[in-house]
N, C-alpha and C positions, 0 to 999 in steps of 0.2 A: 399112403405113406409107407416104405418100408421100413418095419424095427431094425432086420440086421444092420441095414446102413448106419442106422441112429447109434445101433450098440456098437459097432466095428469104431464110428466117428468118437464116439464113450471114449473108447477103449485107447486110440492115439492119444485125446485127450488128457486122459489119464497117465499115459506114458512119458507124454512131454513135457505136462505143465503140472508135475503133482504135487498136491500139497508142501509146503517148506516152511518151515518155522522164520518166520519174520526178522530173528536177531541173528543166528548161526546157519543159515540156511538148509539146515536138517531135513529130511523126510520125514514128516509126523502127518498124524490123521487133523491136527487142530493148526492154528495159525502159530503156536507157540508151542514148542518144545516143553517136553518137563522139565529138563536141565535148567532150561533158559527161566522156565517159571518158575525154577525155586530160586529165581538172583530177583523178583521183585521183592522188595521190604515191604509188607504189608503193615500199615502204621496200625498196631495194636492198643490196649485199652493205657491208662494212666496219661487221658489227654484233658485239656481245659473244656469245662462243660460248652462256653462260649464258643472260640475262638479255634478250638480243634487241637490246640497249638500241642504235640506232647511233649511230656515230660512238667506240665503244669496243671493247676487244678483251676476253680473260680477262681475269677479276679487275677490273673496272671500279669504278668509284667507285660505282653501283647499288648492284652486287653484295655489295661490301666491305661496307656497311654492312645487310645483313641476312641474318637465318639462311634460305635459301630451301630451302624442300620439293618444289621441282619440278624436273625433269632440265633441261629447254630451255624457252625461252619465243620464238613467233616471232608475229609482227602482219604483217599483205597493206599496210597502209599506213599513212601519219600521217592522225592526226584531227586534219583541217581541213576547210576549203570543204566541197564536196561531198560528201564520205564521211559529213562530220558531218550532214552536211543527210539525208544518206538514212538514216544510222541514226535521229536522230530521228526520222523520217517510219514508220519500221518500228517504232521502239518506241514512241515518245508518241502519235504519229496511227493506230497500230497500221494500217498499210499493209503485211497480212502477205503483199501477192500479193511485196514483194521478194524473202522467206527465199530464192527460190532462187540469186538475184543473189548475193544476199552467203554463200550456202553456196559458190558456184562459186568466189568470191573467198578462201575458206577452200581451198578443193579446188586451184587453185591456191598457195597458201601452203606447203601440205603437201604438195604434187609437188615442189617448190622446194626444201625443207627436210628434213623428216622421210623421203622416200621408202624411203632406206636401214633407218629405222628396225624394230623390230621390236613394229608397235602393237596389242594384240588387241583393244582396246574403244575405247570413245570414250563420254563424257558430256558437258554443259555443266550452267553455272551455274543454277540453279533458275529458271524463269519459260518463261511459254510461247511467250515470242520466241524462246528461247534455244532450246525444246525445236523448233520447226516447224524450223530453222535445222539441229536434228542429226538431224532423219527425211532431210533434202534432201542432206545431208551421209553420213547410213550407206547411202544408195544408190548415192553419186558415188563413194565409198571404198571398198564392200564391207567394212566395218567393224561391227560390231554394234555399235549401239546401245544403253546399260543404260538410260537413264533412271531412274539409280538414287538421286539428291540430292534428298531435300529441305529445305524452308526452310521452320523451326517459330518462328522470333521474326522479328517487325520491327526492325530498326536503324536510327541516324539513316543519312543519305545522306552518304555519303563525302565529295561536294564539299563538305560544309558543316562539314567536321572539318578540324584540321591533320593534321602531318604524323605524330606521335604519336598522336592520337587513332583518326587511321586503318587503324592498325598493330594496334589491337585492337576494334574497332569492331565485327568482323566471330564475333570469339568467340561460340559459341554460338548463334547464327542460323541453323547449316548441320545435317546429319546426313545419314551414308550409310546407304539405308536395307537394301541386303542385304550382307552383306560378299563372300560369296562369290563375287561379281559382279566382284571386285577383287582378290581372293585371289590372288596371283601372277604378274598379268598386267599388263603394260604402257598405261598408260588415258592416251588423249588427252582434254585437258579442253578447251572450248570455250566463249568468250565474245566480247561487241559487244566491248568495248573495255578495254583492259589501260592503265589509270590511275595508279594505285600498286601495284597487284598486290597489293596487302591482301587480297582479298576471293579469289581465285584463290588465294594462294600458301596462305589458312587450309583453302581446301575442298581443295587437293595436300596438305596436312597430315593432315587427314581422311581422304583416300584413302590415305594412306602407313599410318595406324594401323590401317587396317579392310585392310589386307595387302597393297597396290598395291604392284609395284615400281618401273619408274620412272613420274612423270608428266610429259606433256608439255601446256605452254598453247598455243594456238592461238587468236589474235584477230581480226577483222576490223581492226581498226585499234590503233593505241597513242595514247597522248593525250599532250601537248606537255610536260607535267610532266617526264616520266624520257625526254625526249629530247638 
């Protein structure tokens, strides 16, 4: 094999398709600009022990008003500006070179939060954004992986439900499919964005029945509703 070829073919490589930052299209060495990295909101401390929710403590008004099946809920930031511009771009435009961006975003979350925890598994919500998102993720954590959810009905889309409708919406759409996977072990569950938590808090309910002891959520970002 010749190297010069390799490094000449580099070298075009390099020339044409270099590196750009995901939201401004910038030349940077990384997927994201520093400009552009300093417009995420990073949700900082003074949040509900529960529920993640900030700007609240125990027992928040969240909380009080539903039965929740998951131990903790924590988000890397509010969904706004940019965060939302690049999860769309990852999940609508399916621009799946970010997963690793927003798993590192997840990875710090969870150094943040959970570190003390005692976590054996990890899933996300059904979909293959969700899944590239936790292969990037059981390598940053040393956490296995199950891949064990999936999703046998279609449902309407949550944004287009109220606040009741959403609360059940989600019935029925989801199934664990090994239980043993779960049987006794602490499962961290992974999602884009924690909305009303309907859809997370039915699939922690499902891991809770199929033997999960505690569950914890982990999101890329929280959306402006249960802020």
């Amino acid at each position: 094999m010749n190297l010069s070829h390799l490094n000449l073919g580099q070298a075009f490589k390099d020339m044409f398709l270099a590196p750009a930052c995901c939201l401004c299209g910038r030349i940077t060495t990384d997927s994201l600009c520093d400009k552009c990295r300093r417009q995420i909101e990073v949700i900082g401390t003074g949040i509900c022990e529960r529920c993640g929710k900030p700007g609240s403590r125990s027992g928040c008004s969240f909380c009080s008003r539903q039965s929740l099946y998951y131990w903790r809920c924590r988000s890397f930031a509010f969904y706004r500006a940019g965060i939302k511009t690049i999860i769309y771009r990852y999940k609508q435009l399916r621009l799946y070179q970010l997963s690793d961006l927003l798993a590192s975003w997840l990875q710090d979350c969870y150094l943040k939060h959970y570190m003390g925890e005692n976590i054996e598994v990890l899933d996300g919500a059904p979909g293959s954004h969700i899944h590239r998102i936790c292969k990037h993720l059981e390598s940053k954590l040393k956490i296995p992986y199950a891949n064990n959810l999936m999703k046998i009905k279609e449902n309407q889309e949550q944004k287009k439900l109220d606040s009741y409708s959403r609360k059940y919406n989600p019935a029925g759409s989801y199934k664990v499919i090994n239980c043993l996977k779960y049987w006794g072990r602490n499962l961290l569950l992974i999602d884009d964005v924690f909305t009303t938590g309907s859809t997370l808090n039915h699939i922690a309910w499902l891991a809770k029945q199929a033997g999960a002891e505690k569950v914890y959520l982990l999101t890329v970002a929280r959306g402006e509703q249960h802020i």
